[in-house]
C-alpha positions as CSV (number, residue, x, y, z in Angstrom):
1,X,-11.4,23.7,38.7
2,X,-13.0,25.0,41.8
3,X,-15.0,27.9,39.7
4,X,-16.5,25.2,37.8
5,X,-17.4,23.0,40.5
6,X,-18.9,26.2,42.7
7,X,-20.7,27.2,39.5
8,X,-22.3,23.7,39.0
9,X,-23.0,23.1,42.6
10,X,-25.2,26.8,42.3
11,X,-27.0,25.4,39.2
12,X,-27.4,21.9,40.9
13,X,-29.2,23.6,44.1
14,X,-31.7,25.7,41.7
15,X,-32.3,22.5,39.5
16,X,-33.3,20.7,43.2
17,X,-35.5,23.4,44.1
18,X,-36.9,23.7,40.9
19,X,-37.4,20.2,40.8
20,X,-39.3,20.3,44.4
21,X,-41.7,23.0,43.3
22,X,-42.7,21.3,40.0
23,X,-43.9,18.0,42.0
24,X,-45.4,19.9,44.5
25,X,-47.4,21.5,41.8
26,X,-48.4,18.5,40.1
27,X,-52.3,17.6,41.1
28,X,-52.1,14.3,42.3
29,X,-55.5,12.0,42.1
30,X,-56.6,13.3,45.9
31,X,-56.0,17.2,44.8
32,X,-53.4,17.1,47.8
33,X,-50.9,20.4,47.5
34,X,-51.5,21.0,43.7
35,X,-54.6,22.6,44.9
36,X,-52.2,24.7,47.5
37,X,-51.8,26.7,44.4
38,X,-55.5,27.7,43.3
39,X,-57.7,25.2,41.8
40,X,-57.8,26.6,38.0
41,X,-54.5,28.7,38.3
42,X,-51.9,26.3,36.9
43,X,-54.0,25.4,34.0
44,X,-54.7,29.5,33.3
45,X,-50.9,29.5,33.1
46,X,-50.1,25.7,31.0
47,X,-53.3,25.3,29.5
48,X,-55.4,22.9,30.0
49,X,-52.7,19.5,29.4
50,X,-51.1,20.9,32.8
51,X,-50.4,17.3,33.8
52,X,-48.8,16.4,30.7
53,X,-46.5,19.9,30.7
54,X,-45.3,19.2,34.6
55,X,-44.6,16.0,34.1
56,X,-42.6,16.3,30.9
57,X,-40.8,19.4,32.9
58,X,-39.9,16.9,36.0
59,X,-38.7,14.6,33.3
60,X,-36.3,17.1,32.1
61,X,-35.3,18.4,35.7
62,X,-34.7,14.7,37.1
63,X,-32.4,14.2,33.7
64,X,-30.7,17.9,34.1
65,X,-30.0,16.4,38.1
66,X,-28.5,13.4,37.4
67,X,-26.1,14.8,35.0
68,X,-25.1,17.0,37.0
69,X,-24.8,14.6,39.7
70,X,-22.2,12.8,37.9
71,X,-20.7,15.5,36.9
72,X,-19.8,16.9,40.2
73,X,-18.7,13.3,41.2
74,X,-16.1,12.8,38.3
75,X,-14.8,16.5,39.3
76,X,-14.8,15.7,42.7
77,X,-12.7,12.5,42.5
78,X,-10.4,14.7,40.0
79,X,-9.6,16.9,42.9
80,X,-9.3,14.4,45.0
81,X,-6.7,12.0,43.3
82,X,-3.7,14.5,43.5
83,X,-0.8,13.5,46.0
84,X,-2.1,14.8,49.0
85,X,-0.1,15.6,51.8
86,X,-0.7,12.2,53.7
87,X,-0.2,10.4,50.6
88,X,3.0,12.4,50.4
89,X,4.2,11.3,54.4
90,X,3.3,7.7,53.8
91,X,5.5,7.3,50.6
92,X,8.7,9.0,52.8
93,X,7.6,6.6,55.8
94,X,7.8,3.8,53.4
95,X,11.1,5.1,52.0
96,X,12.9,5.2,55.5
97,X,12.0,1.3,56.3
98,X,14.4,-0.3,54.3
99,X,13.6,-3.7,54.6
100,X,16.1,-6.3,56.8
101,X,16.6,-8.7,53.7
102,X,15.3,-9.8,49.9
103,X,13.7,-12.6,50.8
104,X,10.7,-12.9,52.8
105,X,10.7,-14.5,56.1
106,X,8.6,-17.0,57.2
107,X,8.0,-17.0,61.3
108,X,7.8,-20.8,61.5
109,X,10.7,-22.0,59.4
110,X,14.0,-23.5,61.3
111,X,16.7,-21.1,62.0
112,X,18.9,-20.9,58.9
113,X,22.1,-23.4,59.3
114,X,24.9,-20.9,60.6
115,X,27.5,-19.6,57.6
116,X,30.7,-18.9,57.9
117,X,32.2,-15.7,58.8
118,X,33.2,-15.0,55.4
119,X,31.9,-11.4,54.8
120,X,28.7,-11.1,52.5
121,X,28.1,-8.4,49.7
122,X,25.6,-6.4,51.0
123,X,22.3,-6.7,48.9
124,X,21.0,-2.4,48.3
125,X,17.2,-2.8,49.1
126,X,15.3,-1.7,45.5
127,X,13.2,1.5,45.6
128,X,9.3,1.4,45.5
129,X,7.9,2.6,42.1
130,X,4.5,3.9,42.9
131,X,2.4,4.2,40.2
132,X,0.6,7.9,39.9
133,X,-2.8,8.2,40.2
134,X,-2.9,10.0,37.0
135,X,-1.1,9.9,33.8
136,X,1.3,12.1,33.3
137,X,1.3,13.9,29.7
């Protein structure tokens, strides 16, 4: 899974430079830094709808990014979900603390009444079931 995200990170750097350099080259109303380029050389190379031709190109680039975007994001939270080794020491923390009794305590009740000193059955705490973060198949 890494290749794929490297790869797609590569093609999501050229797509954002891509991207840059076709709106630099646009002409805006004020001639601003399409002219950077020469005055008559971008519609030599389009024709003369330049306009129409970058725009539909930074269309296609802005779509190309943002699918790429979410790409990366779904693979990155992919990566991301497996039991990592944090996960993995909380879970054993939580798994050493057995807990005192069954029933919650409340701070501000009354002291229970005292029992008699007839011996209990000891009550085995239940273990935590923690769901996955994926399914397993």
């Amino acid at each position: 899974m890494q290749i794929l995200i490297n790869f797609l990170l590569a093609i999501y750097v050229l797509v954002a430079l891509l991207m840059l350099l076709v709106i630099l080259m646009q002409r805006p109303k004020s001639e601003g830094l399409g002219a950077a380029f020469g005055a008559g050389v971008t519609e030599n190379i389009f024709g003369a709808q330049t306009t129409n031709v970058l725009v539909k190109f930074t269309a296609w680039l802005a779509g190309i990014f943002f699918l790429l975007t979410f790409a990366l994001s779904v693979l990155y939270s992919h990566k991301t979900s497996r039991d990592t080794g944090l996960r993995q020491e909380l879970l054993k923390q939580q798994a050493a603390q057995p807990s005192a009794s069954g029933t919650p305590t409340n701070p501000s009740a009354p002291p229970a009444p005292a029992t008699s000193a007839a011996p209990t059955a000891s009550v085995a705490p239940t273990p935590l079931i923690v769901p996955s973060a994926s399914p397993k198949r």
